[in-house]
N, CA, C and O atoms as a Tripos MOL2 file, in Angstrom:
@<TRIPOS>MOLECULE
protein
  216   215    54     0     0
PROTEIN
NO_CHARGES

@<TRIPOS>ATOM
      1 N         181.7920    6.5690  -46.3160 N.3       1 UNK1
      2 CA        180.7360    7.4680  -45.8880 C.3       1 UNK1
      3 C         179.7270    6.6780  -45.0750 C.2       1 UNK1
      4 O         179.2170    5.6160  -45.4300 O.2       1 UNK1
      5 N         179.5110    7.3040  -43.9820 N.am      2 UNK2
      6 CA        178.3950    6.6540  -43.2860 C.3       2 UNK2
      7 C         176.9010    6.5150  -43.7090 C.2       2 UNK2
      8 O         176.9000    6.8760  -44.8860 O.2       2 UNK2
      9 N         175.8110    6.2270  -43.4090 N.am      3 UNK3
     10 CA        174.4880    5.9770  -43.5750 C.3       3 UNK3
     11 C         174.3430    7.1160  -43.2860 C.2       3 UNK3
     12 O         175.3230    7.6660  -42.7840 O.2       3 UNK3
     13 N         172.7570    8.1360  -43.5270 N.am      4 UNK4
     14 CA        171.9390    8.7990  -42.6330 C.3       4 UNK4
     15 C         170.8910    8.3820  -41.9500 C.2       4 UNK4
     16 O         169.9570    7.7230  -42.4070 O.2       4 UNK4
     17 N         171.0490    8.8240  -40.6490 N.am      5 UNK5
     18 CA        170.0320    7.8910  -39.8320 C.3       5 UNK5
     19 C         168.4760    8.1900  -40.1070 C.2       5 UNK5
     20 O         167.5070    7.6050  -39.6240 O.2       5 UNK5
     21 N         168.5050    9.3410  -41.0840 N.am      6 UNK6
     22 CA        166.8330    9.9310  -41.4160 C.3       6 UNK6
     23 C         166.5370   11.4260  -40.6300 C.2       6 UNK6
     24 O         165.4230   11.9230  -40.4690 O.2       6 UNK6
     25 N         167.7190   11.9460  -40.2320 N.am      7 UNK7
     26 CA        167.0290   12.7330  -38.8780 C.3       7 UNK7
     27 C         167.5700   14.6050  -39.9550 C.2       7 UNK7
     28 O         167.9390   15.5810  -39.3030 O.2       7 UNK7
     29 N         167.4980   14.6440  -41.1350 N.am      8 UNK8
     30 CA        167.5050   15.7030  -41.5440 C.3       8 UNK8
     31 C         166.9510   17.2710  -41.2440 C.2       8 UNK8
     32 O         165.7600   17.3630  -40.9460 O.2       8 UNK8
     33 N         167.4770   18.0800  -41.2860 N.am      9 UNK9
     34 CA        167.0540   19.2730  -40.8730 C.3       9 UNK9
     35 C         166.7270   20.1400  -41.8830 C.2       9 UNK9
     36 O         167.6710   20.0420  -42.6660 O.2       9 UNK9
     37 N         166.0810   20.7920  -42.2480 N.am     10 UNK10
     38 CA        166.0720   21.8680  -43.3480 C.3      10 UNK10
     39 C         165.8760   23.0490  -42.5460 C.2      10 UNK10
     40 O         165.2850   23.3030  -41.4960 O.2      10 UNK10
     41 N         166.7000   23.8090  -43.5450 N.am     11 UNK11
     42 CA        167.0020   25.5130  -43.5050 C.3      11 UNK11
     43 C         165.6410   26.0170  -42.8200 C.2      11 UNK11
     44 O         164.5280   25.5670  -43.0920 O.2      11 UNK11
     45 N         165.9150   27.0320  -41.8810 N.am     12 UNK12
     46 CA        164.4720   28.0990  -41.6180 C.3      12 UNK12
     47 C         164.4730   29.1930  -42.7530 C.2      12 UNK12
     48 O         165.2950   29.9410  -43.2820 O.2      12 UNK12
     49 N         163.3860   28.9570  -42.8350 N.am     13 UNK13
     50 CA        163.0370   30.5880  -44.1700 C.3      13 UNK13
     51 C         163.7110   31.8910  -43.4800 C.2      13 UNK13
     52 O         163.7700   31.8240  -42.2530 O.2      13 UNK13
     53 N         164.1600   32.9100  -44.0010 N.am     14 UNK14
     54 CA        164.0850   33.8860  -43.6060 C.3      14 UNK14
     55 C         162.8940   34.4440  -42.8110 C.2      14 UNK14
     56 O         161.9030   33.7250  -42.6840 O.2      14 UNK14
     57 N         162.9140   35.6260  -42.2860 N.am     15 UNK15
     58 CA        162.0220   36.5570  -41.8320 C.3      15 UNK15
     59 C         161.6240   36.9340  -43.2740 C.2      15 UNK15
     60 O         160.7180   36.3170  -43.8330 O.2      15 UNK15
     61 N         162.2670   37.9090  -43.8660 N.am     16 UNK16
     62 CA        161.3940   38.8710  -45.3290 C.3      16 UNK16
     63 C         161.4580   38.0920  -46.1240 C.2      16 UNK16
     64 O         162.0650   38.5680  -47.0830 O.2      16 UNK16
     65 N         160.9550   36.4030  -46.4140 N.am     17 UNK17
     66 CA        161.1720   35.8190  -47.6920 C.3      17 UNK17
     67 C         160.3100   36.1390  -48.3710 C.2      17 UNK17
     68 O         159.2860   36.2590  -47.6980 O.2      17 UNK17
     69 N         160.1410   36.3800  -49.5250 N.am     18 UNK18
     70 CA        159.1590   36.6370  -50.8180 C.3      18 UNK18
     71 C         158.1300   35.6710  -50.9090 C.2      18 UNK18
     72 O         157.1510   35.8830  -51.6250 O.2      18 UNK18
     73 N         158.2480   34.6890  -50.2900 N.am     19 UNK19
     74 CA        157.0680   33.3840  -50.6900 C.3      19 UNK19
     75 C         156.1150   33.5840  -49.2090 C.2      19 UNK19
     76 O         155.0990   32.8980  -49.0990 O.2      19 UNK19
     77 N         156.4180   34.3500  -48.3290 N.am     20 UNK20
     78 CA        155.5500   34.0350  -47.2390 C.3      20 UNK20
     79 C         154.0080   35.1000  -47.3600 C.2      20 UNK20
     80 O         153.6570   36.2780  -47.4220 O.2      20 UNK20
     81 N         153.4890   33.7510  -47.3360 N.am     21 UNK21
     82 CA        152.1770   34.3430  -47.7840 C.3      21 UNK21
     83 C         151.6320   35.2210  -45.9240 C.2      21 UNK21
     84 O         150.5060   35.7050  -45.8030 O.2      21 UNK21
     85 N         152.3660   35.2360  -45.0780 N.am     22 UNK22
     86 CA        151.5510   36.0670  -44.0440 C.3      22 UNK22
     87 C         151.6290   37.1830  -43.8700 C.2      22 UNK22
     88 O         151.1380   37.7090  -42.8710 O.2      22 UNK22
     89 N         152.3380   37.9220  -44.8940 N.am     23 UNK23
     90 CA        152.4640   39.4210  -45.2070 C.3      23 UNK23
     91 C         152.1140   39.9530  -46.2040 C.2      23 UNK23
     92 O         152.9950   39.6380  -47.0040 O.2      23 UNK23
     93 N         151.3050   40.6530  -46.7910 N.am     24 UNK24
     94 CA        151.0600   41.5890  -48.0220 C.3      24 UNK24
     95 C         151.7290   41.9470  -48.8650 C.2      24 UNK24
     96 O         151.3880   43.1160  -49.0400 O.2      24 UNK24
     97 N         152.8720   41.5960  -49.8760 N.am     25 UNK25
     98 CA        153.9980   42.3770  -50.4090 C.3      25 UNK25
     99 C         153.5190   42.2460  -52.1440 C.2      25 UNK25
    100 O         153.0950   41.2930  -52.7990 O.2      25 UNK25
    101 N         153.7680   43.4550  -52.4420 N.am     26 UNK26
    102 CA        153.6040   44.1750  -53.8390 C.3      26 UNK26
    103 C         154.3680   43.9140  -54.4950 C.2      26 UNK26
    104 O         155.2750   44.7460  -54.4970 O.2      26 UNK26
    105 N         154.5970   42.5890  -55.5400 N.am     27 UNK27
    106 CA        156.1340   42.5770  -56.3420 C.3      27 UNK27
    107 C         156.1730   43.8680  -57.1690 C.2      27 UNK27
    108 O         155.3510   44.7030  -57.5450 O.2      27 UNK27
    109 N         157.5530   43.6520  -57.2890 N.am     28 UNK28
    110 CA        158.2290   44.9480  -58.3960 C.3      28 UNK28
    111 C         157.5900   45.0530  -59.3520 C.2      28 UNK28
    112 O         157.3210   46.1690  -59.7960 O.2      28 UNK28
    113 N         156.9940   43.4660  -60.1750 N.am     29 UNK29
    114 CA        156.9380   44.2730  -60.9300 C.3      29 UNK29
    115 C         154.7320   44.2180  -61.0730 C.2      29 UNK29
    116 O         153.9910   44.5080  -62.0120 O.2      29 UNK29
    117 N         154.5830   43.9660  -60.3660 N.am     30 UNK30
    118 CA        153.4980   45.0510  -60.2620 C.3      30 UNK30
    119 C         153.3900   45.8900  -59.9720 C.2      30 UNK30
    120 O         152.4440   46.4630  -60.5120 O.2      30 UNK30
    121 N         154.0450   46.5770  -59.1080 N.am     31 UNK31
    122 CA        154.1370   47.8280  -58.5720 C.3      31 UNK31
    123 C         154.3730   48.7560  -60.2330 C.2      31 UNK31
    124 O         154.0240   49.9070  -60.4960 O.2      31 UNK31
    125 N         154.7730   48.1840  -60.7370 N.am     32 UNK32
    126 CA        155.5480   48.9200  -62.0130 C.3      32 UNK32
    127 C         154.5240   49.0850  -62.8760 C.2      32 UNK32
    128 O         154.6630   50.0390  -63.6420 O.2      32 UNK32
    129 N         153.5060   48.4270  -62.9890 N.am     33 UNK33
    130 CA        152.4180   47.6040  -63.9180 C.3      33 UNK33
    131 C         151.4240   48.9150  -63.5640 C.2      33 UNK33
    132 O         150.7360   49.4930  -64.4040 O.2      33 UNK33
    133 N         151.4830   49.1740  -62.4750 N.am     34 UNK34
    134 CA        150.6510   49.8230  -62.0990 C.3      34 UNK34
    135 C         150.5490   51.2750  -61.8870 C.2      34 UNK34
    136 O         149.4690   51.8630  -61.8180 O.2      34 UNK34
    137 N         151.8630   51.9190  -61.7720 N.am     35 UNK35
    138 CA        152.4780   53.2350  -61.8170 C.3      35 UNK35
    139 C         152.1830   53.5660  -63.4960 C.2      35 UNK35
    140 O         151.5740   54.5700  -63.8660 O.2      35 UNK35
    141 N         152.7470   52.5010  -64.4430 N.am     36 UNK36
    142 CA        152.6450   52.6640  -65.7880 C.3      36 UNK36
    143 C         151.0360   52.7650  -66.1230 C.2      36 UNK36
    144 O         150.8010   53.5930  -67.0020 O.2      36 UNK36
    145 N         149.9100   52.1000  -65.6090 N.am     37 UNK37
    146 CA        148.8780   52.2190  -65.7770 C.3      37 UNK37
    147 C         148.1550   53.6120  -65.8440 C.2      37 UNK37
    148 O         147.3610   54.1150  -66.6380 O.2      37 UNK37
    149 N         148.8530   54.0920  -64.5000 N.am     38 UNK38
    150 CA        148.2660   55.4550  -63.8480 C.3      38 UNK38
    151 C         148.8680   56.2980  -64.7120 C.2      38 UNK38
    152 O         148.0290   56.8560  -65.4190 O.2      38 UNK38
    153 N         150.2340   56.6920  -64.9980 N.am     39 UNK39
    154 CA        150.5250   57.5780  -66.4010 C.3      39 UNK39
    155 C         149.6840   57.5320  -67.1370 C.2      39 UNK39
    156 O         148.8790   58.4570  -67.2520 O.2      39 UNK39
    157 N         149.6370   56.5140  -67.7950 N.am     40 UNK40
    158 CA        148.6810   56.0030  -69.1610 C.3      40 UNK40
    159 C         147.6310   56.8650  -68.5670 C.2      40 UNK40
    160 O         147.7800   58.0080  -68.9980 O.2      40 UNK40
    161 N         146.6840   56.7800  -67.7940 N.am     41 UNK41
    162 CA        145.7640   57.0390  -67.7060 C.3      41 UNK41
    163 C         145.9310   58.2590  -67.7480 C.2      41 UNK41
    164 O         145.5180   58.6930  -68.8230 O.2      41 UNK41
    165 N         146.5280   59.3990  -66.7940 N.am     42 UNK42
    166 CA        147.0290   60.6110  -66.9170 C.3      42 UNK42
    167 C         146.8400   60.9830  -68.2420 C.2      42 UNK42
    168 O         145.9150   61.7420  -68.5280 O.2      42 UNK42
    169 N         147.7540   60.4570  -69.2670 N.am     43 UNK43
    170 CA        147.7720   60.8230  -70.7970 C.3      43 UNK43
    171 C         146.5080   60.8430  -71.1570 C.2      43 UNK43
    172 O         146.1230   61.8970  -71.6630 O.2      43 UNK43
    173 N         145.4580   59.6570  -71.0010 N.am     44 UNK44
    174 CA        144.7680   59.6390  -72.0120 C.3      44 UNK44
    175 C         143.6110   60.8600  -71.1710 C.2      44 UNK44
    176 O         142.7780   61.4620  -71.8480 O.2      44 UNK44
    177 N         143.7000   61.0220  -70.0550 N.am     45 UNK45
    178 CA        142.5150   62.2880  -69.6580 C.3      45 UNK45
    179 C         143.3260   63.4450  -70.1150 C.2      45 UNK45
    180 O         142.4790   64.2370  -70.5280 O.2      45 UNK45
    181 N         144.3570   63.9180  -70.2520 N.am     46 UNK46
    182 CA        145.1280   65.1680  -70.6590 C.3      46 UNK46
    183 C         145.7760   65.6460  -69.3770 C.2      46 UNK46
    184 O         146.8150   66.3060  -69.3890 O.2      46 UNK46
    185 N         145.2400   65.3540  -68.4440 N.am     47 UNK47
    186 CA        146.0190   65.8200  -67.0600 C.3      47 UNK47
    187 C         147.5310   65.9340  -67.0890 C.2      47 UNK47
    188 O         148.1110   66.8270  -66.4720 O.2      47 UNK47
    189 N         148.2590   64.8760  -67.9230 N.am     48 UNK48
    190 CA        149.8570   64.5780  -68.1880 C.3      48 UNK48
    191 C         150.1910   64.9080  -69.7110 C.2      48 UNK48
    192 O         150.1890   64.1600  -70.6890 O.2      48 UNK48
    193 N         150.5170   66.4560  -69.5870 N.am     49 UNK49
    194 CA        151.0800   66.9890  -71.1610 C.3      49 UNK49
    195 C         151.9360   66.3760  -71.5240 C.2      49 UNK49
    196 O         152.5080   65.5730  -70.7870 O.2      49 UNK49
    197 N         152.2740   66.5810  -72.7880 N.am     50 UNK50
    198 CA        153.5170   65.7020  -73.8600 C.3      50 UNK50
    199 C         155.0010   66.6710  -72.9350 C.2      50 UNK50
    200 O         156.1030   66.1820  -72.6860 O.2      50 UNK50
    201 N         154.4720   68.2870  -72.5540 N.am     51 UNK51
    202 CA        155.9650   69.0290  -72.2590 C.3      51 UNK51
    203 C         156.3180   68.8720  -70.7750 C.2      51 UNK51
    204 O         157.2960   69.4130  -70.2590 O.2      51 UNK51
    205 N         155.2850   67.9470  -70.0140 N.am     52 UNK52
    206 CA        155.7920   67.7580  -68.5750 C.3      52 UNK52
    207 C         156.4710   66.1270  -68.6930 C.2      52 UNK52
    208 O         156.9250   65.4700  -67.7560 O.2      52 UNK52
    209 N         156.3730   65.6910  -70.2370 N.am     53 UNK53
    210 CA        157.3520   64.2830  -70.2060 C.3      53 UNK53
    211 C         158.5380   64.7630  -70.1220 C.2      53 UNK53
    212 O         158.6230   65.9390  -70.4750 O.2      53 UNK53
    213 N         159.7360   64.1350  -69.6860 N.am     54 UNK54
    214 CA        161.2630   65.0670  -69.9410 C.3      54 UNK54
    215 C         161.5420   63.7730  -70.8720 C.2      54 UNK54
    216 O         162.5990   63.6780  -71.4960 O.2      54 UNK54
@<TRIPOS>BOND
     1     1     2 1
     2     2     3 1
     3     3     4 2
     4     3     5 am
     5     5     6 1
     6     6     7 1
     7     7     8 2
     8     7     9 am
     9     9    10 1
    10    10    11 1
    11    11    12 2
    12    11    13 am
    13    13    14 1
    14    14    15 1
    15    15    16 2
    16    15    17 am
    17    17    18 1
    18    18    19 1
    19    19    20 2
    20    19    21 am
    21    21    22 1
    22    22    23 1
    23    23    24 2
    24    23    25 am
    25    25    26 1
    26    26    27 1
    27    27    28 2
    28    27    29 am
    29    29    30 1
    30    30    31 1
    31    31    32 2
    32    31    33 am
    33    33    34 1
    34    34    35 1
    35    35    36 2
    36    35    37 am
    37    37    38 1
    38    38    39 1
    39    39    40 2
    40    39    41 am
    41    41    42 1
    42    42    43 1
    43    43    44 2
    44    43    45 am
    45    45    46 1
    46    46    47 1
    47    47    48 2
    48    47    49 am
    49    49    50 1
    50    50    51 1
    51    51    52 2
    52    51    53 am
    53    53    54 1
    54    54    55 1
    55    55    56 2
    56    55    57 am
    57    57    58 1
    58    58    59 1
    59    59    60 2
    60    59    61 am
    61    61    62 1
    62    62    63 1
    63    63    64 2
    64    63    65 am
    65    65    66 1
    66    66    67 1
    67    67    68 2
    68    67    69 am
    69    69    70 1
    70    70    71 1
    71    71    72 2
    72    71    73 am
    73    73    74 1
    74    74    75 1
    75    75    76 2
    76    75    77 am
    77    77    78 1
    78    78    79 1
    79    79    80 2
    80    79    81 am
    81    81    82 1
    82    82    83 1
    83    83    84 2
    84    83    85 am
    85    85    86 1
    86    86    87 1
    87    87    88 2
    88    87    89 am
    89    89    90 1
    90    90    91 1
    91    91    92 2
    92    91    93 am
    93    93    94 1
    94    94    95 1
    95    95    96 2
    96    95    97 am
    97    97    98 1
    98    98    99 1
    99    99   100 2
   100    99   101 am
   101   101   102 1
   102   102   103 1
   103   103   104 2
   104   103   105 am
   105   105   106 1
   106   106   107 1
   107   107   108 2
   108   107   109 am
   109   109   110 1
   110   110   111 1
   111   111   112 2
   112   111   113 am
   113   113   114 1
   114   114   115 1
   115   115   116 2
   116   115   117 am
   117   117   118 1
   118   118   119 1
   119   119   120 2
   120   119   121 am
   121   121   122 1
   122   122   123 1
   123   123   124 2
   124   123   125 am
   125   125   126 1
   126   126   127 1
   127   127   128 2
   128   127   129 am
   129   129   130 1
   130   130   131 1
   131   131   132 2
   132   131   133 am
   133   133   134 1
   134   134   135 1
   135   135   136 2
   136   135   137 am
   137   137   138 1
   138   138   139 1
   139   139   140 2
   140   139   141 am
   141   141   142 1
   142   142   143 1
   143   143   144 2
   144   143   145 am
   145   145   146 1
   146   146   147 1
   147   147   148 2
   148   147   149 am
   149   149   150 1
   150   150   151 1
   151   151   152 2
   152   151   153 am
   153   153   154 1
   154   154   155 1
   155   155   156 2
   156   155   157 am
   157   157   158 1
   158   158   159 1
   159   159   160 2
   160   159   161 am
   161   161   162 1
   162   162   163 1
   163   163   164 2
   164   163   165 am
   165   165   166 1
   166   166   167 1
   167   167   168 2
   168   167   169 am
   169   169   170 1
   170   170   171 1
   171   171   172 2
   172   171   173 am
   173   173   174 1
   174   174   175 1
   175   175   176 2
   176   175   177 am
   177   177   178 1
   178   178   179 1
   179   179   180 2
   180   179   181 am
   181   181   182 1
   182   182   183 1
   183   183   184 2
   184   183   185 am
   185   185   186 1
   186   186   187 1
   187   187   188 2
   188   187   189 am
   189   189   190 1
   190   190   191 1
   191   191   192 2
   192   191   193 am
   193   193   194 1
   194   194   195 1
   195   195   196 2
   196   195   197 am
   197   197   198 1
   198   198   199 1
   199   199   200 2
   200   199   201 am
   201   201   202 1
   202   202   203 1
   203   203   204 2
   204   203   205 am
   205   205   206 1
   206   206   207 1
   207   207   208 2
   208   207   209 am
   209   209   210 1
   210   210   211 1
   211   211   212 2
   212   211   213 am
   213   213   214 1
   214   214   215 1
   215   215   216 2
@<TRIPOS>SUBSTRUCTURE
     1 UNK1         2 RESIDUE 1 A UNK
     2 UNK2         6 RESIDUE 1 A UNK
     3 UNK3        10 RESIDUE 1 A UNK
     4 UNK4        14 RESIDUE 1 A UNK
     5 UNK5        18 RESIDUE 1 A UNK
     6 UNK6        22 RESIDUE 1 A UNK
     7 UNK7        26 RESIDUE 1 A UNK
     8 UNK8        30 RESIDUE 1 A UNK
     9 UNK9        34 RESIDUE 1 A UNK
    10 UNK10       38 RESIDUE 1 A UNK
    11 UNK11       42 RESIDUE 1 A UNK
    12 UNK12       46 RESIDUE 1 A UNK
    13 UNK13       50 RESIDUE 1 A UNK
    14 UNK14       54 RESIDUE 1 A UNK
    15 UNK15       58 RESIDUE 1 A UNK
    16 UNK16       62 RESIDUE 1 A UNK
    17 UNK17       66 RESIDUE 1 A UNK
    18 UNK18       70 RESIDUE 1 A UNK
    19 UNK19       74 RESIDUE 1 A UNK
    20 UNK20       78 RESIDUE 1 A UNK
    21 UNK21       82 RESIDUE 1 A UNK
    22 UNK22       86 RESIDUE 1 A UNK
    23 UNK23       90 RESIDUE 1 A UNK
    24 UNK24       94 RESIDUE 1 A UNK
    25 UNK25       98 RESIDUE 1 A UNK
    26 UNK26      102 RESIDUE 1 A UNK
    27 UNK27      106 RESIDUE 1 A UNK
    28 UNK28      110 RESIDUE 1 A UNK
    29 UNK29      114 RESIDUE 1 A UNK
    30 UNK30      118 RESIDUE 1 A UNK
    31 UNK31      122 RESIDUE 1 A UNK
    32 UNK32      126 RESIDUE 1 A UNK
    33 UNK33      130 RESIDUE 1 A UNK
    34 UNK34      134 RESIDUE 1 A UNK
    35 UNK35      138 RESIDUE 1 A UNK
    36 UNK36      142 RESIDUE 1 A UNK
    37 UNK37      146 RESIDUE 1 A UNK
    38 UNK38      150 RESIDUE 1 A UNK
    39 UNK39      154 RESIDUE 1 A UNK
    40 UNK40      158 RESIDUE 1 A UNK
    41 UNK41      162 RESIDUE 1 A UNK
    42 UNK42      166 RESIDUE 1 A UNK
    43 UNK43      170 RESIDUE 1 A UNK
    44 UNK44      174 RESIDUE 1 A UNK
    45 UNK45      178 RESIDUE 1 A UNK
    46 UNK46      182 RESIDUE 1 A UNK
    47 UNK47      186 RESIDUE 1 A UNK
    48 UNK48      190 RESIDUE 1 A UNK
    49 UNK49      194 RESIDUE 1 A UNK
    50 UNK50      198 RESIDUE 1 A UNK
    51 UNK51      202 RESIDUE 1 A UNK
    52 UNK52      206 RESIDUE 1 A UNK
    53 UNK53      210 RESIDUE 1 A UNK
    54 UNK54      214 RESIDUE 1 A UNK
């Protein structure tokens, strides 16, 4: 096996990678955190009856 001369390349990120902080993105599971919040809340004002749960 030969030497490496040092001149390594690394991978380009994707376009939609999850770590790039120059876009706004909502993980799953906050998004989830937060839908569940808003039910909850629903319930506890009464707005969301027990017979509109299926």
């Amino acid at each position: 096996m030969s030497a490496d001369s040092g001149t390594q390349t690394t991978p380009q990120p994707a376009e939609s990678s999850p770590d790039d902080h120059k876009k706004f993105s909502l993980g799953e599971d906050w998004a989830a955190t937060i839908v569940g919040l808003v039910i909850f809340t629903l319930c506890l004002v009464g707005a969301l009856t027990p017979e509109m749960i299926p």
